[in-house]
C-alpha positions in Angstrom: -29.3 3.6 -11.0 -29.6 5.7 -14.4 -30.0 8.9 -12.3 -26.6 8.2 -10.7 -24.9 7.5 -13.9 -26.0 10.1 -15.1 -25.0 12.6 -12.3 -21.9 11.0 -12.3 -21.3 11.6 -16.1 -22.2 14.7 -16.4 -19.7 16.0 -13.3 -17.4 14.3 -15.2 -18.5 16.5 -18.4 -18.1 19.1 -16.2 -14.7 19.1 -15.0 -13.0 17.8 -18.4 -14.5 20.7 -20.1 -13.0 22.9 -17.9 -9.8 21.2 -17.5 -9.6 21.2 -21.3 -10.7 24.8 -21.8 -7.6 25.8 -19.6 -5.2 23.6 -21.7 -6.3 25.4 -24.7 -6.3 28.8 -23.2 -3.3 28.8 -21.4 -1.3 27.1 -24.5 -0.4 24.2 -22.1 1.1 21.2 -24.1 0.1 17.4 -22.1 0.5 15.3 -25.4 3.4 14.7 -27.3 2.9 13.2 -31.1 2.0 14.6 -34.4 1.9 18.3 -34.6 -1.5 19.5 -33.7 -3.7 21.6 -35.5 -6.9 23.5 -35.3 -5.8 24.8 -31.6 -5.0 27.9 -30.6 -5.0 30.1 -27.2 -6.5 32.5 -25.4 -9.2 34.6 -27.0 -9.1 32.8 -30.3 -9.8 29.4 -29.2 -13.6 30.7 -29.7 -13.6 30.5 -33.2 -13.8 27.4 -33.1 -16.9 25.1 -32.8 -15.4 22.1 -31.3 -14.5 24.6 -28.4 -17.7 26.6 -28.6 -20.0 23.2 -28.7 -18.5 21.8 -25.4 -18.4 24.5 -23.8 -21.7 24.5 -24.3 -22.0 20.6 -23.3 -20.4 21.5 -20.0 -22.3 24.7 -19.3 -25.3 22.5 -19.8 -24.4 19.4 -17.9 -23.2 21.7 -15.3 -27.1 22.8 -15.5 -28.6 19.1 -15.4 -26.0 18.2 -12.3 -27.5 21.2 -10.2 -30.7 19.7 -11.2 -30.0 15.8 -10.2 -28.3 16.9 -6.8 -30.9 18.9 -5.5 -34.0 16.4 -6.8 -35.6 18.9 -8.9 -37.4 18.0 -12.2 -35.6 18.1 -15.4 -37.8 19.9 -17.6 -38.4 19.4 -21.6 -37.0 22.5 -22.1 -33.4 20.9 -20.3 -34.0 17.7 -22.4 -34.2 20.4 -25.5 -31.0 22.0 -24.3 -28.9 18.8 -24.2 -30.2 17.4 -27.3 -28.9 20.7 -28.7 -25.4 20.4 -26.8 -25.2 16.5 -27.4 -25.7 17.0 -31.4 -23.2 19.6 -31.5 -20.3 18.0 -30.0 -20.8 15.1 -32.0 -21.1 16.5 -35.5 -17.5 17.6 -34.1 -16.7 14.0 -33.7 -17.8 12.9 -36.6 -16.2 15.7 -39.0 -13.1 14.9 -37.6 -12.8 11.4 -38.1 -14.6 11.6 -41.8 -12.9 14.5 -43.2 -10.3 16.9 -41.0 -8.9 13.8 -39.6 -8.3 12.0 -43.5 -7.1 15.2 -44.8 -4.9 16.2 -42.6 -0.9 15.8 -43.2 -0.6 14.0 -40.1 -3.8 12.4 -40.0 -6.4 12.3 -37.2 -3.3 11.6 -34.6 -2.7 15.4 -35.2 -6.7 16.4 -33.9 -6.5 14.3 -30.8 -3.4 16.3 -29.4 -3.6 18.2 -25.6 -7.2 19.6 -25.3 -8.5 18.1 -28.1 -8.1 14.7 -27.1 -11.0 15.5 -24.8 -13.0 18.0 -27.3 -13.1 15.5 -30.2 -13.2 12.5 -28.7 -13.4 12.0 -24.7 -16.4 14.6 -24.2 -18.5 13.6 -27.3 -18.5 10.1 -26.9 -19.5 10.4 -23.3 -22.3 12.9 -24.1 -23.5 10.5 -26.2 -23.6 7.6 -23.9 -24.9 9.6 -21.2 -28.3 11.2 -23.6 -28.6 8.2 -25.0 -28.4 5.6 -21.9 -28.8 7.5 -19.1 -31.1 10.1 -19.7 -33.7 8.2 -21.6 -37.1 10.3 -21.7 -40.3 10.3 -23.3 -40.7 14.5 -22.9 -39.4 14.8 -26.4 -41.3 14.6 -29.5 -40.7 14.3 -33.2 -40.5 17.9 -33.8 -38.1 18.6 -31.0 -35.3 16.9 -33.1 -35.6 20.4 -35.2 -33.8 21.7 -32.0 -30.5 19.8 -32.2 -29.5 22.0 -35.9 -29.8 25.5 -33.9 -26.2 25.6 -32.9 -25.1 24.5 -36.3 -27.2 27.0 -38.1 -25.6 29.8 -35.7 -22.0 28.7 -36.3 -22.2 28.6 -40.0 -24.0 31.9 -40.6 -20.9 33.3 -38.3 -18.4 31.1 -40.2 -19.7 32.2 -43.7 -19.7 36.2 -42.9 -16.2 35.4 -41.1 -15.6 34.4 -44.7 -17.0 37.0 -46.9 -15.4 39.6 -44.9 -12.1 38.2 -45.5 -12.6 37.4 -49.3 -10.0 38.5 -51.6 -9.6 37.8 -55.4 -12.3 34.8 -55.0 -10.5 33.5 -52.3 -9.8 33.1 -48.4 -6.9 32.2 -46.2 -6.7 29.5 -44.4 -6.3 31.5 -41.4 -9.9 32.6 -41.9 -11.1 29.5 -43.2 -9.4 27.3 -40.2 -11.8 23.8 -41.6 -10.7 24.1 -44.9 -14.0 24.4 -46.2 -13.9 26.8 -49.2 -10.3 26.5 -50.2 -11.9 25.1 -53.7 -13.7 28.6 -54.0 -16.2 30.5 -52.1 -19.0 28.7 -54.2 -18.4 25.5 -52.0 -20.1 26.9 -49.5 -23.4 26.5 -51.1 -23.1 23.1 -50.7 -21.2 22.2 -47.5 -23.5 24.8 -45.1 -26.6 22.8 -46.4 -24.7 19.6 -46.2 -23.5 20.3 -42.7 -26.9 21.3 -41.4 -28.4 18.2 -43.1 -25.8 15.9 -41.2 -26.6 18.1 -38.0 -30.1 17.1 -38.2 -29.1 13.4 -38.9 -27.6 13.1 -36.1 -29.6 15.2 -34.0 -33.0 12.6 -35.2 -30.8 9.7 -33.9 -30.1 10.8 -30.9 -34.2 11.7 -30.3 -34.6 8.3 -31.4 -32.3 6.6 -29.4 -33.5 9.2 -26.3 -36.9 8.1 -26.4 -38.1 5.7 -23.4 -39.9 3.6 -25.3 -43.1 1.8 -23.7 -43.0 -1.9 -22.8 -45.9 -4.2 -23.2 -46.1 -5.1 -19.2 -46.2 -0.7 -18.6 -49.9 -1.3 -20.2 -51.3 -3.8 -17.0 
């Protein structure tokens, strides 16, 4: 029953990543509300992690449906892999309904507009639900949590050399520093990077945690 759901959730990972990469890249407006931010086309939509994190989802649950449909073994390494994917897209939930959503003009209305309506909220929340209920294993350990940060460390090394290279006077654009994160000063950064990776790992333990197929008493007769 669990492999089902899970087949079936991940295809469905599948096809909205896709159908929402195409939104983005292609410009194509499907919502009408509050004026969105933090979206952009073509090319440039890569700058961003939301996009770059379920991408990644998909591209892995594209992985784990080849897997289920032709019987073959998910391995640890797979289970590392979507434990990666899974923490990424949702420290991209979380951050926007903690911080971009509350500081933004038009609240978090404006972040869930055309392709991000499926980016920050419709894709996390099922990749969550499907690690966490369907694909419940006992092949990761402790340590393996340590995994879920990787993207996160990548992103922010790019994001803070993205940074430094446009510095001028003390200070960056907002066009370079699209999630606001330094606009107090470059100095900031010493504290949200940690802070990021620190939530990143949060999460990533909580998920491992909630992963695990714990043993029952009756499994020991």
């Amino acid at each position: 029953m669990k492999k089902k759901a899970s087949l079936m959730s991940n295809i469905i990972i599948v096809l909205l990543t896709i159908f929402a990469s195409i939104i983005m890249f292609t410009g194509i407006k499907i919502t009408h509300g509050a004026e969105p931010i933090l979206e952009t086309s073509k090319i440039g939509m890569f700058k961003f992690f939301t996009v770059d994190s379920n991408i990644f989802m998909g591209i892995i649950a594209l992985l784990f449906v080849i897997k289920e449909i032709t019987n073959q073994e998910i391995t640890k390494n797979m289970y590392r892999l979507k434990l990666m994917a899974t923490t990424a897209v949702s420290l991209t939930f979380i951050i926007v309904f903690t911080y971009l959503g509350p500081i933004s003009k038009d609240g978090i209305i404006s972040l869930l507009q055309n392709s991000n309506i499926f980016f920050h909220l419709v894709i996390p929340v099922l990749s969550i639900i499907t690690f966490t209920l369907f694909e419940r294993t006992n092949k990761l350990k402790f340590k393996d949590s340590l995994y879920g940060i990787i993207p996160t460390i990548i992103y922010a090394v790019l994001y803070l050399i993205n940074i430094l290279i446009h510095m001028e006077n003390g200070k960056v654009s907002p066009v370079y520093d699209w999630y606001w994160f330094v606009q107090n000063g470059v100095k900031t950064a010493i504290i949200v990077a940690p802070m990021i990776i620190i939530i990143s790992y949060i999460i990533s333990l909580i998920l491992w945690k909630l992963n695990r197929k714990e043993k029952v008493w009756y499994q020991n007769f």
